[in-house]
N, C-alpha and C positions, 0 to 999 in steps of 0.2 A: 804453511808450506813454503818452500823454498821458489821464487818466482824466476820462470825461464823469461829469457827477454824477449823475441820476438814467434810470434805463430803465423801462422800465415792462415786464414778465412777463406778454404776457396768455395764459393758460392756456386749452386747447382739451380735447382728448381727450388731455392727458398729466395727468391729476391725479394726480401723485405728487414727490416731493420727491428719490427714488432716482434712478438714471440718468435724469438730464432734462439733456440736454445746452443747451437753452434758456434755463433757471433758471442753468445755471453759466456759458454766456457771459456773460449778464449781468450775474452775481457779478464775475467776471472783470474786465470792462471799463468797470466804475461804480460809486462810492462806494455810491450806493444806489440798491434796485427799489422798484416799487410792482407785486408782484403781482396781476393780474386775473383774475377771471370773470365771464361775464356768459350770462345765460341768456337767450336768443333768443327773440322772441316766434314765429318763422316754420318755428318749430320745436314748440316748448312749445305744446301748446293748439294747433296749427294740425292741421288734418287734410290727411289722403295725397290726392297727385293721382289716383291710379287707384281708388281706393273709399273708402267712406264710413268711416272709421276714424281715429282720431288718427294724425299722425305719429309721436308717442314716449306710450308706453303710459302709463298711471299707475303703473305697476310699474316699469317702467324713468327714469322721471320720479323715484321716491323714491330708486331706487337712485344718479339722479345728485345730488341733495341730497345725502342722505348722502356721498360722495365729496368734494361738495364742502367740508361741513364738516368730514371731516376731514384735508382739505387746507390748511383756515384752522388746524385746532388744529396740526397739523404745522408749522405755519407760527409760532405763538403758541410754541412750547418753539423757535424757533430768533430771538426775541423779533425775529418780523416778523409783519407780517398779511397776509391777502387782503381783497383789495377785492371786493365781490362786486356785478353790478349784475344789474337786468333790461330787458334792452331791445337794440337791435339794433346789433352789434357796428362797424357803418360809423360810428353816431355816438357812441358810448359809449367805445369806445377813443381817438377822435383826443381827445375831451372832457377825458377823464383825463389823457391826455399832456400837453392845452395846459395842465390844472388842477396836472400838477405842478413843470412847462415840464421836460417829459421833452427829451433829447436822443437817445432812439431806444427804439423798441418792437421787443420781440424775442417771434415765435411759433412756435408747432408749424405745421411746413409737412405741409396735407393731401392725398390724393390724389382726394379727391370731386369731382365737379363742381360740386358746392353752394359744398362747403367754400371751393376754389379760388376761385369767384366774392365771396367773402364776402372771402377774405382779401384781394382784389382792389380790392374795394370799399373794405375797410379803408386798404391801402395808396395809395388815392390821394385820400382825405381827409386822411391823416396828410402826406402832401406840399404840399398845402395849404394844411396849417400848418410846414412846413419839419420834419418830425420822419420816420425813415428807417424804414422795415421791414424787418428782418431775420426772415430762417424757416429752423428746423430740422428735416429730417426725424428723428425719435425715434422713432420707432414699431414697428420691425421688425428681426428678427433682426439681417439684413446689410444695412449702410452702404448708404445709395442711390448714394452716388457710391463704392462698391467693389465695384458689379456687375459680372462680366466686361464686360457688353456696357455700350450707353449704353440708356437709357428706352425711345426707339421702334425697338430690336432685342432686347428682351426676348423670349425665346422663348414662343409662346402656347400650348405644350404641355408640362404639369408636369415632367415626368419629364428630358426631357434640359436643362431651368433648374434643375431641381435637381442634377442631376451636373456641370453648369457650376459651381454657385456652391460647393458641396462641396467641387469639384475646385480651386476658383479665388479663391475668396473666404473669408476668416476672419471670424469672429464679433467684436466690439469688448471688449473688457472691459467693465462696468458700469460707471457712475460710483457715486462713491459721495456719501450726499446730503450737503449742505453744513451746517456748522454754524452756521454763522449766516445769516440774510438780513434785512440792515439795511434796513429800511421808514421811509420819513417818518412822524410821528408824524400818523394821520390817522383819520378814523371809517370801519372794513371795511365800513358799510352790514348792512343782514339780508339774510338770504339767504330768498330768497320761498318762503311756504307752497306747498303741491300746488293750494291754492284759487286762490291770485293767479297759479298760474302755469296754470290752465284746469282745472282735476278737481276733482270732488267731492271731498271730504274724506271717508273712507270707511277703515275699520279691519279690512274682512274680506274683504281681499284681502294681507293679511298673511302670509307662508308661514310653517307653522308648523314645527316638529322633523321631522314625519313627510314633508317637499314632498322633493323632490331638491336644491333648492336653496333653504336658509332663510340666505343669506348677506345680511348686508348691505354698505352700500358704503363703497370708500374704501381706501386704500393700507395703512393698518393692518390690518384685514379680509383682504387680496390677502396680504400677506406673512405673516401668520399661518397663511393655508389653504396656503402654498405651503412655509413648514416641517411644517404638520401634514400634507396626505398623504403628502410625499415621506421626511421622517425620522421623524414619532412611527408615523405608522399602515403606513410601509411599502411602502406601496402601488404605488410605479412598478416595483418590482421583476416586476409581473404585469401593469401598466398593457397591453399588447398585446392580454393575453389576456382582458383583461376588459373594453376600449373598446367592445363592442360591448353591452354591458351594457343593461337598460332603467329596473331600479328600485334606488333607492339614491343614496348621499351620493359612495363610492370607486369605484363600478365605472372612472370619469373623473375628470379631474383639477377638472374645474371651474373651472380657471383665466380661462375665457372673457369674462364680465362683466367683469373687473378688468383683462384686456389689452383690452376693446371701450373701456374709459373711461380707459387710461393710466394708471390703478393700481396696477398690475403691469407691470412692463417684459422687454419676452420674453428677454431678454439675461442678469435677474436670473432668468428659471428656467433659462436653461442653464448658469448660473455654479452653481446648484445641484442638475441634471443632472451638471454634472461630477465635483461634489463627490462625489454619491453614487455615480458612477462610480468615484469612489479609493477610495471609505473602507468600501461595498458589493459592489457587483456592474454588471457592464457586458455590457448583454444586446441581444437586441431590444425590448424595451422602453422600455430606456436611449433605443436610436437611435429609438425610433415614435413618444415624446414630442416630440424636438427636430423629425423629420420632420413632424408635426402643424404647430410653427412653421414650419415651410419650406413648408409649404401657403397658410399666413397670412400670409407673406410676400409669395408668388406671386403670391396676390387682389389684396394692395396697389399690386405691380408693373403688375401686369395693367390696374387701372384709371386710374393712373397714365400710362401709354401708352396706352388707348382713348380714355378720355372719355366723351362723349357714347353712344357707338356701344354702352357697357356697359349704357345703359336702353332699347334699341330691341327690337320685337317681334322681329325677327330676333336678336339680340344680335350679337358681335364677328365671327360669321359671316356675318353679313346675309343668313339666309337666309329665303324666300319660305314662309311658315306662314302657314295661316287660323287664328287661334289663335278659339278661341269665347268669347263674352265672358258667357255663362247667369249673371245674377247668382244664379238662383235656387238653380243646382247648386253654382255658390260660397259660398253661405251655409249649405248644408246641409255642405261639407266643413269650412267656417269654423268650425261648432259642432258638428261631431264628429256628423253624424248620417247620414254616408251609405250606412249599413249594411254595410259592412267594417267588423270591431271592432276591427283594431289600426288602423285608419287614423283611428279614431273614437278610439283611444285616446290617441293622440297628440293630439289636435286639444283632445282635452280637458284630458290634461294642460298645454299649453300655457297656455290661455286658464286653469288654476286657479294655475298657478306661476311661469306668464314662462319656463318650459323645456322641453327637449324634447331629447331624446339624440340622438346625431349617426347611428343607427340606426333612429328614428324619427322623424328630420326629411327625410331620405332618401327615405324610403316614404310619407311623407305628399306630399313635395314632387312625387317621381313622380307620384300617383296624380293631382294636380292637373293635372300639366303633360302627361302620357303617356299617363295612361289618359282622365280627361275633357275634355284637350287646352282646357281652359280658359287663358288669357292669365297667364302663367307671373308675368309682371308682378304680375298680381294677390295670388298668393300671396307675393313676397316683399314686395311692402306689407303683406301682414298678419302677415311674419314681422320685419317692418319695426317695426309697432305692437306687437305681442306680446311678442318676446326679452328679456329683460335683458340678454342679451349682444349684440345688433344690430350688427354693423360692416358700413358700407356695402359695401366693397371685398366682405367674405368671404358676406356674404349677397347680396346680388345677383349676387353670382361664380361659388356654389356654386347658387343655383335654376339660371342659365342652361347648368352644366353638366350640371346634372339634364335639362333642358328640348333638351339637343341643339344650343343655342345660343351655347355659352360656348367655353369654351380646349378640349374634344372632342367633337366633331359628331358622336360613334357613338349609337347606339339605348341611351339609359339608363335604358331603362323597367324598373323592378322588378315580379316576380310578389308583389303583399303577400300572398297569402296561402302562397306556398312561405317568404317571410320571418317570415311570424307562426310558422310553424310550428316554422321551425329556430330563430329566434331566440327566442320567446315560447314554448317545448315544454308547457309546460305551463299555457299563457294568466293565468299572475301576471298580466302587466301589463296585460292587458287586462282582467282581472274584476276588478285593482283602480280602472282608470278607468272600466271601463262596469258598473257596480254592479249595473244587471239584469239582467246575463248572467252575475252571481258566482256561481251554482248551477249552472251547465250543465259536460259535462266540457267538456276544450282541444277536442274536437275540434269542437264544437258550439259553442264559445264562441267561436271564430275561422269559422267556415262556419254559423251560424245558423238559416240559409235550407234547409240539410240536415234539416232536423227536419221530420217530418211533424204531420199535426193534433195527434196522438196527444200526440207527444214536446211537444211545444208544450205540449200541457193539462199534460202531467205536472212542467214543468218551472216552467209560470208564465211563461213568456213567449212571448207571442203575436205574430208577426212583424206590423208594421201598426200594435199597440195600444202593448206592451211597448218595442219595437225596432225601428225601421224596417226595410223590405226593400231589397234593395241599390242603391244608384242606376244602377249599371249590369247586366248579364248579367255573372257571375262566368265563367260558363262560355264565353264568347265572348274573355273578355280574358287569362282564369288559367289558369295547370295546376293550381295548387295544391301541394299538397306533393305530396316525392315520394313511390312505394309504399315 
């Protein structure tokens, strides 16, 4: 085929150099790229439609810097660059294109509705100027276009899409990343502080050794945690039995941040699922890691066929809730003070780390959406602003099916405190995020409110003063654990 000379690579949520089937079309089909990113003002610095919070956290804002830069060095040892701009991607791309008189821009095709609009926009500015768009879906286990079914017969219910696509669809091999990627000789631009892109500049919100998640970003980062838990430290081998975990670096793989930003490509952990299925052991654990993927799959399919209908109070069910919109009860669950300690433990973990275990985002997400039947909405805007791992598809996918609104309209309401108990037995994780109640035993340290005057004085903490009292009747909502 006849080779165009320059394309232009603009990079979305695939920051990674590995399996990026977009970076190698364009290898493929033109002398030279001019790899892009551009960090979105409508994004960065802008705050959430449904509460008063940034859209993208400061924690997750450094984690995508990070990424980004080491996507430009990744890019610098294969002696090309990224271009990196800040400003809004309708007229920053076509700008580049006409500035390198690109013959076609090639991107990661999203399933967002944001996303979709944006690339939309892009694509008919870049027409414009006579220059084509091309989109790749990269993002998920299994091919979009090797699904049994097509997009709007995706089935909305896990379980028999997963024994379809198992049954019927294979996984792609990885690609592997390219060794060169020849760039016009041009100036990458800087890539903007945390200041220029809307956030204070602030150093103590930095996780340290002792957080769950002291990772920073970027595909170098992504591929090193993903030979270290899985061959040096061992760890998938019991990955089942410990995903339920709360405190800690392995109980989980941790993978999540780095597949939210395209750091990691889900394909290169099953290519190393497999391996340690030959060269180990091949268990349930083996299959609950890649299962996990097939969950993260689903979300993408999922919103990819709704749309619009995946941000509505009703969700894909459309169904008829008064959801309550109590800013004031939301702000108490917001900062961890609604008197349940593991619900308060989570809330805080979150807001000190950017994380939260897939066991206690669960019972947090419940307690918002089930027990004080607050606007389900609301909580995943703050799990929106909070995550380091954020993915629109898998967070907005997984409240609504907390909330009864999503892909299973059954009653998802979790008892938290039959869960602190089984899960938390001995309130670790709650006396290590709620500090005031580190002297009390579990049993008292997850039911509080169990303590009389007495126990209170003896203990130092005084429900009201110490600890709040619970925002709702435990006894109306809970069994609690069992005898």
């Amino acid at each position: 085929m006849d080779m165009a000379d320059v394309a232009v690579v603009w990079f979305r949520r695939d920051l990674r150099v590995h399996d990026n089937p977009t970076l190698q079309r364009a290898l493929e089909e033109n002398d030279r790229v001019v790899p892009l990113y551009t960090f979105e003002p409508g994004l960065f610095g802008a705050r959430s439609r449904w509460i008063d919070e940034p859209r993208i956290g400061r924690r997750r804002a450094r984690f995508v810097r990070e990424s980004v830069q080491d996507l430009r060095q990744r890019m610098h040892e294969r002696d090309g660059e990224l271009l990196v701009r800040h400003g809004d991607p309708g007229s920053v791309v076509p700008a580049v294109a006409e500035s390198v008189d690109a013959d076609a821009v090639h991107a990661q095709r999203l399933p967002g509705t944001e996303e979709r609009r944006t690339a939309s926009a892009v694509e008919s500015e870049l027409e414009s100027v006579g220059v084509d768009l091309t989109t790749h879906w990269t993002h998920t286990l299994h091919a979009i276009e090797d699904l049994p079914t097509a997009i709007e017969h995706v089935q909305d219910t896990f379980t028999p899409w997963k024994d379809s696509v198992e049954a019927n669809s294979s996984v792609p091999e990885p690609l592997a990343p390219p060794e060169s990627v020849p760039t016009p000789d041009m100036d990458g631009g800087s890539i903007p502080t945390l200041s220029e892109l809307g956030y204070d500049e602030r150093t103590d919100d930095t996780p340290g050794d002792d957080t769950p998640m002291p990772v920073p970003g970027g595909e170098s980062a992504a591929l090193e945690r993903l030979q270290t838990y899985i061959f040096e430290r061992d760890r998938l081998r019991e990955y089942r039995e410990t995903r339920n975990g709360l405190l800690g670096m392995d109980f989980s793989s941790k993978f999540s941040p780095w597949l939210a930003q395209g750091c990691l490509s889900p394909r290169r952990v099953k290519r190393a699922v497999d391996r340690y299925e030959r060269e180990r052991v091949s268990n349930d654990s083996t299959y609950w890691l890649v299962f996990e993927l097939r969950w993260r799959d689903f979300f993408q399919f999922q919103l990819a066929k709704h749309g619009d209908a995946y941000f509505t109070p009703g969700g894909i069910q459309d169904r008829e809730i008064v959801w309550n919109r109590d800013e004031t009860a939301f702000r108490r669950w917001a900062d961890g003070e609604t008197g349940f300690p593991f619900v308060d433990a989570a809330m805080r973990e979150l807001a000190a780390t950017g994380y939260q275990s897939n066991r206690a985002r669960q019972n947090a997400a419940s307690f918002l959406a089930n027990t004080l039947r607050i606007d389900w909405r609301w909580g995943a805007a703050y799990y929106e602003s909070s995550l380091l791992d954020y993915d629109v598809a898998s967070n907005y996918g997984n409240w609504a099916y907390v909330a009864g609104v999503g892909t299973d309209s059954r009653d998802r309401a979790f008892d938290v405190l039959w869960q602190a108990h089984n899960y938390d037995p001995d309130a670790e994780y709650v006396r290590h995020w709620v500090p005031e109640l580190a002297d009390l035993p579990p049993r008292y340290a997850h039911e509080p409110w169990r303590m009389d005057a007495d126990e209170q004085a003896r203990y130092g903490v005084e429900l009201r003063v110490e600890y709040p009292e619970p925002i709702v009747d435990p006894n109306m909502h809970f069994d609690g654990p069992s005898s």
